[in-house]
SERO-879430 format. One record per atom (N, C-alpha, C, O): residue number from 1; residue in one letter; x, y, z. Coordinates in pm, whole numbers, plus 32768, in hexadecimal, padded with zeros to 4 digits. Layout:
<pts>
[NUM, 'A', [X, Y, Z]]
...
</pts>
This chain:
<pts>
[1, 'X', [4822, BA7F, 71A5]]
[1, 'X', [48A7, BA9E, 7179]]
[1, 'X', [48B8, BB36, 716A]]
[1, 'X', [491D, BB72, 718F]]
[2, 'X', [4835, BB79, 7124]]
[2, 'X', [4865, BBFF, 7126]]
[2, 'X', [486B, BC60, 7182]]
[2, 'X', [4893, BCD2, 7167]]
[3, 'X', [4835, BC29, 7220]]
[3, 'X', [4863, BC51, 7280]]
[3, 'X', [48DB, BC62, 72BA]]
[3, 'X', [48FD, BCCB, 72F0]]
[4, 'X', [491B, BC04, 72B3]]
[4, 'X', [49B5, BBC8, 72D9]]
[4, 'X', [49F7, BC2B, 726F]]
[4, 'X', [4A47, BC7E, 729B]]
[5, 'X', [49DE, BC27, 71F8]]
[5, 'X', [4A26, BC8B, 71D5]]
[5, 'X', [4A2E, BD11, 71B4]]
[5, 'X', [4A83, BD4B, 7170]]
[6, 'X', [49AC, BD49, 7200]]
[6, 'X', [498D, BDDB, 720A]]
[6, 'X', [49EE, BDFB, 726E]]
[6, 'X', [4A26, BE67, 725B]]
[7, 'X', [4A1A, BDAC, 72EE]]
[7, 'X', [4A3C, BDAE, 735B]]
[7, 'X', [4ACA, BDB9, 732E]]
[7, 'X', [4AE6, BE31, 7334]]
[8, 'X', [4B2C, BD76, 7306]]
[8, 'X', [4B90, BD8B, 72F3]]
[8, 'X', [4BE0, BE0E, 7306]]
[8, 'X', [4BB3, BE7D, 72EB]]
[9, 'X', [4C7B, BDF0, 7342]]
[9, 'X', [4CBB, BE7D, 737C]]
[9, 'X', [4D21, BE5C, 735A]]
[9, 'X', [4D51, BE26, 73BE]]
[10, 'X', [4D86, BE53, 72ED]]
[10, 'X', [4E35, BE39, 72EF]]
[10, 'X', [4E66, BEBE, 731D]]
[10, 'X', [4E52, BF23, 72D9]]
[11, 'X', [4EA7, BEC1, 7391]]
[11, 'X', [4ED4, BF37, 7380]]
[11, 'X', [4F71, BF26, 7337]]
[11, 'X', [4FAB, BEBA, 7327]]
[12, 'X', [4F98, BF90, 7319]]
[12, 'X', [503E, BFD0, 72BF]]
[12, 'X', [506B, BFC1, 735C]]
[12, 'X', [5040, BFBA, 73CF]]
[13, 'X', [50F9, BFC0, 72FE]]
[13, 'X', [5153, BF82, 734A]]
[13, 'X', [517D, C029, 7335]]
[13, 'X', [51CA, C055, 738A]]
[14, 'X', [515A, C06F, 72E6]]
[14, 'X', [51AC, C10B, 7307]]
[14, 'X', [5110, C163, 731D]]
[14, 'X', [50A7, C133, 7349]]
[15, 'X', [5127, C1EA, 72F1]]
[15, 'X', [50C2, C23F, 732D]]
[15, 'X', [5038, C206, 72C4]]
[15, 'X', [5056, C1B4, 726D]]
[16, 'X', [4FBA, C22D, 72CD]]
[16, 'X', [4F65, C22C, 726B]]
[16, 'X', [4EE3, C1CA, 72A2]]
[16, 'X', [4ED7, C188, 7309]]
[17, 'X', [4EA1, C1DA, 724F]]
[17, 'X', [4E01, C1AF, 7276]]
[17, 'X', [4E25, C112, 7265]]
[17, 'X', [4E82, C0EA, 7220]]
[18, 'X', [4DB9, C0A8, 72BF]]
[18, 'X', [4DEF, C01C, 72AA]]
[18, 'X', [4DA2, BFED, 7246]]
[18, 'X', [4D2F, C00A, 7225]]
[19, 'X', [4DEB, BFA5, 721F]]
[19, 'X', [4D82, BF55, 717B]]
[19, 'X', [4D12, BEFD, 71B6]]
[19, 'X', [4D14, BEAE, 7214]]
[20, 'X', [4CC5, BF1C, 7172]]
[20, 'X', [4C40, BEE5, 7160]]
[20, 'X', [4C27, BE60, 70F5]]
[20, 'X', [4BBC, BE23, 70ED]]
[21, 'X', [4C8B, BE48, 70B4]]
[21, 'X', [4C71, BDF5, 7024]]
[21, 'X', [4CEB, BD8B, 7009]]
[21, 'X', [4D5C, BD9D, 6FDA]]
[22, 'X', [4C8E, BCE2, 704D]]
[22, 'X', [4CE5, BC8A, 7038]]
[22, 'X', [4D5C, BC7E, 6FA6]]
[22, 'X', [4D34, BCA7, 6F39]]
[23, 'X', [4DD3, BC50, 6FB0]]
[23, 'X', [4DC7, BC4B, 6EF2]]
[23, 'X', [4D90, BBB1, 6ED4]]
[23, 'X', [4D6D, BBAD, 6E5E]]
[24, 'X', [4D7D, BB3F, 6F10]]
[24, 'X', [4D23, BAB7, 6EFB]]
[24, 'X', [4CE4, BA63, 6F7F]]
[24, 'X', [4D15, BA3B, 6FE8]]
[25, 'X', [4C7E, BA60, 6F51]]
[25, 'X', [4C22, BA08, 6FD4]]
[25, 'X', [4C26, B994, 6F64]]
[25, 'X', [4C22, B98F, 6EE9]]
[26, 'X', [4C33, B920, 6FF0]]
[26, 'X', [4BFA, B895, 6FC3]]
[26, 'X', [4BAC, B873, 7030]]
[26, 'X', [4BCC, B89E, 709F]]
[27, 'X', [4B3A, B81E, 7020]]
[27, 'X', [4ACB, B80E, 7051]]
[27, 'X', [4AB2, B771, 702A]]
[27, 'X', [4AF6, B734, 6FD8]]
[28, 'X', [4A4A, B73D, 7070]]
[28, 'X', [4A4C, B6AD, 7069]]
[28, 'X', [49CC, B6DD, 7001]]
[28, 'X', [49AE, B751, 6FE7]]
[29, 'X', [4977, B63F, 6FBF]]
[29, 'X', [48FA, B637, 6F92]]
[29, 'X', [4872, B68D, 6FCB]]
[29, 'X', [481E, B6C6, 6F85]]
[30, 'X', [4875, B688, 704C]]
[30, 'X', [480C, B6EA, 7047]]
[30, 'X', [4805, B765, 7048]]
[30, 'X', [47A0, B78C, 7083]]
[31, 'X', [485A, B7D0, 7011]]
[31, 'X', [4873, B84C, 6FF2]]
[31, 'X', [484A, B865, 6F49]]
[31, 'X', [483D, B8CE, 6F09]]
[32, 'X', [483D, B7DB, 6F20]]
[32, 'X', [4836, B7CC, 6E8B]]
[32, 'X', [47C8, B83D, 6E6A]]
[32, 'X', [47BA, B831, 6DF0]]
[33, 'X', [4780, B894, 6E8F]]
[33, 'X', [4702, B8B5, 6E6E]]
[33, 'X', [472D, B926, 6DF2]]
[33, 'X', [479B, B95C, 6DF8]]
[34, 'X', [46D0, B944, 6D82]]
[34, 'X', [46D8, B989, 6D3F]]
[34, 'X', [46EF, BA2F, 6D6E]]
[34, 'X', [473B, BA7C, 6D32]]
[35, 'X', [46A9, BA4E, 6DD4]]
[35, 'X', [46C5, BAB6, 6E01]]
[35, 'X', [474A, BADE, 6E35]]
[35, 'X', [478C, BB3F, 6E11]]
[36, 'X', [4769, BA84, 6E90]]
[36, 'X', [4804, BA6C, 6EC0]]
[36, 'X', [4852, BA8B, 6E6B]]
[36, 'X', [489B, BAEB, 6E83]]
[37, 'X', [485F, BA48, 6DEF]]
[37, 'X', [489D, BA5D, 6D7F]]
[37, 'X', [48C5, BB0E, 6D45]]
[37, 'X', [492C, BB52, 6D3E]]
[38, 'X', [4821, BB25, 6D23]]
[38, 'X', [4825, BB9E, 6CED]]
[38, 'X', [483B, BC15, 6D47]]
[38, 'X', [4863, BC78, 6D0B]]
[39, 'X', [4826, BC26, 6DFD]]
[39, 'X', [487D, BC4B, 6E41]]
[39, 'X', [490D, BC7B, 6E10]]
[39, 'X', [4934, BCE9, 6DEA]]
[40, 'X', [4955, BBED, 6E23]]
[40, 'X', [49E6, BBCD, 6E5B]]
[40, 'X', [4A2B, BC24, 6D87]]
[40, 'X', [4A92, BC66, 6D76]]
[41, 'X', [49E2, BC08, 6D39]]
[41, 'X', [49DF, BC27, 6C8F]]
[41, 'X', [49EC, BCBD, 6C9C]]
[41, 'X', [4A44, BCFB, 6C60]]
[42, 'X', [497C, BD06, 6CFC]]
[42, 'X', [4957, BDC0, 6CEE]]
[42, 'X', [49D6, BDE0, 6D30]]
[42, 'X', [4A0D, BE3C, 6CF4]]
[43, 'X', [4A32, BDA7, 6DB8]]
[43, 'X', [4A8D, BDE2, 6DF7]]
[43, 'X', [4B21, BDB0, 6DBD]]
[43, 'X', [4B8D, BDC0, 6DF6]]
[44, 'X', [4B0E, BD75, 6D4A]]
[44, 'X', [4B98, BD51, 6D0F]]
[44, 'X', [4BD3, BCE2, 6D63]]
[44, 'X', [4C4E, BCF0, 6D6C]]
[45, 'X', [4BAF, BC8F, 6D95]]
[45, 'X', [4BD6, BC42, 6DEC]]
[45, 'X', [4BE5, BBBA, 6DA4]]
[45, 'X', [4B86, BB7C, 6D75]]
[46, 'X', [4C74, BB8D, 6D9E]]
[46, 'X', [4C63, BB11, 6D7E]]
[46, 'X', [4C39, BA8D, 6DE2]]
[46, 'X', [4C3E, BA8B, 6E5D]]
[47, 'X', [4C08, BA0E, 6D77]]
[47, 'X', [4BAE, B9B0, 6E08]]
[47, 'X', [4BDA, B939, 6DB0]]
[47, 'X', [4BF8, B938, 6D38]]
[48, 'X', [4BD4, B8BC, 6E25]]
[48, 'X', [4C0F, B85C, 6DFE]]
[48, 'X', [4B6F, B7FF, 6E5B]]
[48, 'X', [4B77, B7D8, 6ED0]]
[49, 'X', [4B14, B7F3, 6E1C]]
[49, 'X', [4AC7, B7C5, 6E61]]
[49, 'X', [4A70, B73E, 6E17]]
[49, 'X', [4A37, B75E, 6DAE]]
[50, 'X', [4A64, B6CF, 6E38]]
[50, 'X', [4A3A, B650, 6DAE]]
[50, 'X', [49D3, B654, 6DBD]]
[50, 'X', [49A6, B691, 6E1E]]
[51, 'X', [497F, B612, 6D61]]
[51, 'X', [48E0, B60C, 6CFF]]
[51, 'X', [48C7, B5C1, 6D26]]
[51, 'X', [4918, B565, 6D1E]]
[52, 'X', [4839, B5A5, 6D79]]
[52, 'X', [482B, B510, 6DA0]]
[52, 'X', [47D8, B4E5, 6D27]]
[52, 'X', [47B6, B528, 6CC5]]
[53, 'X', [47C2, B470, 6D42]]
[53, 'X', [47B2, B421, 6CC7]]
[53, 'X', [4726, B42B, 6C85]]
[53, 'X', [4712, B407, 6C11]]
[54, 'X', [46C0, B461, 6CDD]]
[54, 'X', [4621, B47A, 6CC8]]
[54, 'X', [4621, B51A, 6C66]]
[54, 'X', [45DC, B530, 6C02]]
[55, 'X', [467B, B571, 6CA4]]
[55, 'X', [469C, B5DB, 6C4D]]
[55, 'X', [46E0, B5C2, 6BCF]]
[55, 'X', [46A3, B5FC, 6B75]]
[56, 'X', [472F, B590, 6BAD]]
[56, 'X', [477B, B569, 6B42]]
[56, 'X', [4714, B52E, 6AEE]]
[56, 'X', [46FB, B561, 6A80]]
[57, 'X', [46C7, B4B0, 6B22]]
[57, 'X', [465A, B479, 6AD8]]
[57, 'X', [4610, B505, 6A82]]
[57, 'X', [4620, B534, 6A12]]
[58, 'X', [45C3, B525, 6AEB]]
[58, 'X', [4583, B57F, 6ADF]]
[58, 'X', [45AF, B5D1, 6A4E]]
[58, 'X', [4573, B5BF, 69E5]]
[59, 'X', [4614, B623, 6A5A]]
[59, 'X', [465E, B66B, 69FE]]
[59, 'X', [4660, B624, 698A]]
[59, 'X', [4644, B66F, 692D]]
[60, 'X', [4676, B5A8, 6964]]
[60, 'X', [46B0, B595, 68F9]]
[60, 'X', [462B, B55C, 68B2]]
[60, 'X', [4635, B539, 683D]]
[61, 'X', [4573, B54D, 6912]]
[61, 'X', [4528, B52C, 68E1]]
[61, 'X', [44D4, B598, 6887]]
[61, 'X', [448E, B57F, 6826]]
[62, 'X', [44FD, B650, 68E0]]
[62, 'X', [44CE, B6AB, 688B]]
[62, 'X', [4522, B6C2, 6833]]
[62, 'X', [451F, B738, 680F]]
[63, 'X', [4594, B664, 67E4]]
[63, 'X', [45D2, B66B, 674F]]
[63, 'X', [462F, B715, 6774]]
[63, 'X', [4662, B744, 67DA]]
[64, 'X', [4621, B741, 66F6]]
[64, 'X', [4667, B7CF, 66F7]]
[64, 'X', [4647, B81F, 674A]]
[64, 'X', [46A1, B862, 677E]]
[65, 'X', [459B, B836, 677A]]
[65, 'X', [4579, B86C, 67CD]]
[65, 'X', [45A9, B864, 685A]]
[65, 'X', [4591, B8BE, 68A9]]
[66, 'X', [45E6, B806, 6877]]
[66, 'X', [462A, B7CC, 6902]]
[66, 'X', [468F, B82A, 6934]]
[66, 'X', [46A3, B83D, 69AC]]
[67, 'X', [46CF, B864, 68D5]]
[67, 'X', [4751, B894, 68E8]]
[67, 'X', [47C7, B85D, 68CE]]
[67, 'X', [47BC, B7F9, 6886]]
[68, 'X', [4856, B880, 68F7]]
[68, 'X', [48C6, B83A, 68FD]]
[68, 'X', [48DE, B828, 696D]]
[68, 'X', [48BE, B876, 69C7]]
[69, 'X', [4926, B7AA, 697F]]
[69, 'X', [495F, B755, 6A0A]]
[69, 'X', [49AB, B7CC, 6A43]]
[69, 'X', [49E8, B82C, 6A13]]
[70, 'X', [4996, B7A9, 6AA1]]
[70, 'X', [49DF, B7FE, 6B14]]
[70, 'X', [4A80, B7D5, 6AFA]]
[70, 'X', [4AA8, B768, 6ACF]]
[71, 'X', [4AD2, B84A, 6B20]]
[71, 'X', [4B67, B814, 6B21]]
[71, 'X', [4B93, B7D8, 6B9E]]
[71, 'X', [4B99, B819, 6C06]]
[72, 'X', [4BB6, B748, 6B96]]
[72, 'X', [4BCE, B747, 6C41]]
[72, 'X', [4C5B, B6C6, 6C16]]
[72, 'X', [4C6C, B66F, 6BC0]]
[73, 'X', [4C9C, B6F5, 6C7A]]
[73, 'X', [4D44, B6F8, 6C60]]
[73, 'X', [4D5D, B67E, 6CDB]]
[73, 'X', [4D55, B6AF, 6D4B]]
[74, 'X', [4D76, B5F4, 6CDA]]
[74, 'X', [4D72, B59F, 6D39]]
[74, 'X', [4DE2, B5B2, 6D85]]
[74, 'X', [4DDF, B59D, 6DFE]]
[75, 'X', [4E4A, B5DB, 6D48]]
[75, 'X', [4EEF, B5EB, 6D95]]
[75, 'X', [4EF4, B648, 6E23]]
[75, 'X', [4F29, B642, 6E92]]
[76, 'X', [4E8E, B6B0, 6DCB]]
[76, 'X', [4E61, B724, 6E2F]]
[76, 'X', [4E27, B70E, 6EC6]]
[76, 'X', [4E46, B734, 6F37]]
[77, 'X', [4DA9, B6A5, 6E7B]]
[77, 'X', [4D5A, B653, 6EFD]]
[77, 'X', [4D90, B642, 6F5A]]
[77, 'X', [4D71, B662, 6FCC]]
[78, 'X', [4DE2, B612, 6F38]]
[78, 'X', [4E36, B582, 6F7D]]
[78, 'X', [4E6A, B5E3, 6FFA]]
[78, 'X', [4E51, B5E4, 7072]]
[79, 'X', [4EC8, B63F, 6F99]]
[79, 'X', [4EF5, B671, 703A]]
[79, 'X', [4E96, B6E0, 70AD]]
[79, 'X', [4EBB, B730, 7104]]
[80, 'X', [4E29, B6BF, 7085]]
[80, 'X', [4DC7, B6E5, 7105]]
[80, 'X', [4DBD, B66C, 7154]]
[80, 'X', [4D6D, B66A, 71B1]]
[81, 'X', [4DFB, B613, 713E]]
[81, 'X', [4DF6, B593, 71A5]]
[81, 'X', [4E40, B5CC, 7229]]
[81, 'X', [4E1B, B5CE, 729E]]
[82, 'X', [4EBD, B5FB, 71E9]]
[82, 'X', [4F2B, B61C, 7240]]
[82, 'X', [4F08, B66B, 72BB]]
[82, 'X', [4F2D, B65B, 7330]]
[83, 'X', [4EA5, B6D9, 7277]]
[83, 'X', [4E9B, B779, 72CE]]
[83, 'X', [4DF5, B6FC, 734C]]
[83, 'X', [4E11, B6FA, 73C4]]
[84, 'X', [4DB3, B6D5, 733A]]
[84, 'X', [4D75, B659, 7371]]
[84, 'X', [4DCD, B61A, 73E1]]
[84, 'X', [4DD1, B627, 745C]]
[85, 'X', [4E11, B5D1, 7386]]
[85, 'X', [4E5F, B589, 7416]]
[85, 'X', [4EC7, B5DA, 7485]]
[85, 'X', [4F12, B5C6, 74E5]]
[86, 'X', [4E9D, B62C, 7441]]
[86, 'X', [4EF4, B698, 7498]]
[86, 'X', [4EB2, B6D2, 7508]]
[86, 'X', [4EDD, B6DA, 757B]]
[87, 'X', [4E2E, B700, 74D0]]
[87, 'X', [4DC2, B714, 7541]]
[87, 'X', [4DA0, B6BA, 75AB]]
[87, 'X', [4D98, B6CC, 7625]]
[88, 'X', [4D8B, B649, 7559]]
[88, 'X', [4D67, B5DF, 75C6]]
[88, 'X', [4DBD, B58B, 762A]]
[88, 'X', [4D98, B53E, 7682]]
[89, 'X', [4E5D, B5BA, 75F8]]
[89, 'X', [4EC3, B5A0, 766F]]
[89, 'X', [4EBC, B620, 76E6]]
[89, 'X', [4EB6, B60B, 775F]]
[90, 'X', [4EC0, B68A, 76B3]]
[90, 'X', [4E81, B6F7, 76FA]]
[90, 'X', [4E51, B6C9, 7768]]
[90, 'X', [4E8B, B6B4, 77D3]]
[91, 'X', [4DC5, B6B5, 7741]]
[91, 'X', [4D4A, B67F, 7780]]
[91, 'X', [4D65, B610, 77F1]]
[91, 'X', [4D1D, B60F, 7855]]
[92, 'X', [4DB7, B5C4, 77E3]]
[92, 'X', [4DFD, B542, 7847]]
[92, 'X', [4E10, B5B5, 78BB]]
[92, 'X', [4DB8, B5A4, 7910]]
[93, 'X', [4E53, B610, 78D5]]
[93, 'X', [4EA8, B655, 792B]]
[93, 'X', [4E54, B6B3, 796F]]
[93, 'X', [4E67, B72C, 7962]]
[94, 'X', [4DE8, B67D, 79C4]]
[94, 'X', [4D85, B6D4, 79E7]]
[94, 'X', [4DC0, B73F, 7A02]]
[94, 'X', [4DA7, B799, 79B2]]
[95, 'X', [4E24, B763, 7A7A]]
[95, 'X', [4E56, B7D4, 7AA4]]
[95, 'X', [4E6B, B821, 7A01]]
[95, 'X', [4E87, B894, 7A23]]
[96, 'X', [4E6C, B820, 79B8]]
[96, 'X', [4E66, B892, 793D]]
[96, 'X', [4DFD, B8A7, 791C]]
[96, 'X', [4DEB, B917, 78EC]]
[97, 'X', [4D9B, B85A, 7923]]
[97, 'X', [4CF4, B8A2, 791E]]
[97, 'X', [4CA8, B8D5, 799F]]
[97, 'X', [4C59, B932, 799E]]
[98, 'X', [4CD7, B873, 7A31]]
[98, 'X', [4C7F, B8BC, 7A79]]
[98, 'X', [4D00, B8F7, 7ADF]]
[98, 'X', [4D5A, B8A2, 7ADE]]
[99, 'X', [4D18, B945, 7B1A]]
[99, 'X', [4D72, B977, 7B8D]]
[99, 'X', [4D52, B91D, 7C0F]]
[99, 'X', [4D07, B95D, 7C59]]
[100, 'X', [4D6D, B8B1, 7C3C]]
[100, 'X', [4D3A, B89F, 7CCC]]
[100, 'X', [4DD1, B8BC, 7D10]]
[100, 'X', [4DD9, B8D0, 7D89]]
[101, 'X', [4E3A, B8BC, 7CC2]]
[101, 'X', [4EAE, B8F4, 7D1F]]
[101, 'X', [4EE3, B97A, 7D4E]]
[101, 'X', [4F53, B9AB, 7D49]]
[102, 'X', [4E8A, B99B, 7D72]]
[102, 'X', [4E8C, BA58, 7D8A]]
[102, 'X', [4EB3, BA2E, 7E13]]
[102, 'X', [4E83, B9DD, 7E63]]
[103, 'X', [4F43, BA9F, 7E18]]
[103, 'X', [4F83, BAA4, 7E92]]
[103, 'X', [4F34, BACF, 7F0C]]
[103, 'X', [4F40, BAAA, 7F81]]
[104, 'X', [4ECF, BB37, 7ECC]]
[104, 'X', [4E88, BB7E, 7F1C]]
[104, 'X', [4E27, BB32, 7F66]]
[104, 'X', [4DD0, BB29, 7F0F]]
[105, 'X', [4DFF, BAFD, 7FBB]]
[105, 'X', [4D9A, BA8D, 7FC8]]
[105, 'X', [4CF5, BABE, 7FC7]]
[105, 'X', [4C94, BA76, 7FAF]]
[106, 'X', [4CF6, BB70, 7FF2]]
[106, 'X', [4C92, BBB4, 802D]]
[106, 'X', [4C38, BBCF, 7F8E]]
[106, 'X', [4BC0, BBE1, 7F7B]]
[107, 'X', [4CAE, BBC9, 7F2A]]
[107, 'X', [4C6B, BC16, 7E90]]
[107, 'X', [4C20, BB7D, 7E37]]
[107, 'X', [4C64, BB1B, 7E19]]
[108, 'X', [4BAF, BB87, 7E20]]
[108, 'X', [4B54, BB06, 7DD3]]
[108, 'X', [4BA4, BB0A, 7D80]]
[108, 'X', [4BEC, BB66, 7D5A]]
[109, 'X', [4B92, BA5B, 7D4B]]
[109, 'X', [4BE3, BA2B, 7CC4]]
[109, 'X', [4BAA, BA7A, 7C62]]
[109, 'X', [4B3A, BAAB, 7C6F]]
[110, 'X', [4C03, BA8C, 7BE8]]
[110, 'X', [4B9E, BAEC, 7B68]]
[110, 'X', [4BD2, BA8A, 7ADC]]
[110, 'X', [4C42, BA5A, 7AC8]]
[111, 'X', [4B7E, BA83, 7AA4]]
[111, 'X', [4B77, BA32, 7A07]]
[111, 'X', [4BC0, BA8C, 79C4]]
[111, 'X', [4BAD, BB03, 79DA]]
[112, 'X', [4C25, BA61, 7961]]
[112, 'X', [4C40, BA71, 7939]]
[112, 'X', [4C2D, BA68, 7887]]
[112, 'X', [4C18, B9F2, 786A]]
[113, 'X', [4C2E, BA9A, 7841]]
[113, 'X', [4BBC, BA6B, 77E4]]
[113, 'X', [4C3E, BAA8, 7746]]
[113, 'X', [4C1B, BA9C, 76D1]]
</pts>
């Protein structure tokens, strides 16, 4: 994950350097990692990411020492379904991922990515 978001480029829509810094990632269960966390925590980043259930165990077996539950906001979740099915209708329409309709016939197809 903290690759993906080293990488990040928004550029402005007017003059100026492009942002670097989501304002919320949501992430499925396996992003859950403590590190991930404290990452996404150092860059001010809010995260909407759920506890799987071995962690949660876990936590609530080291008592106080465990920590506090993670904040995780289900309403939020939810609409990462949306930005999902969105991709994966995408994905139906090969010609938007791979080019095989290049007018040009002489120039190789190129991925589009």
């Amino acid at each position: 994950m903290t690759a993906v978001l080293d990488r990040i480029r928004v550029p402005r829509m007017s003059a100026g350097r492009p942002r670097t810094r989501p304002v919320s990632v949501a992430a499925d269960k396996a992003y859950s990692s403590r590190a991930n966390r404290s990452y996404l925590r150092h860059r001010k980043i809010r995260h909407t990411i759920p506890e799987p259930a071995d962690q949660m165990a876990h936590r609530r077996r080291r008592g106080s020492a465990g920590g506090r539950p993670t904040g995780f906001d289900p309403a939020r979740y939810a609409r990462r379904n949306v930005v999902e099915r969105a991709i994966n209708r995408l994905k139906q329409f090969r010609a938007v991922v791979t080019r095989y309709d290049c007018a040009d016939r002489s120039v190789p197809p190129r991925v589009v990515v």
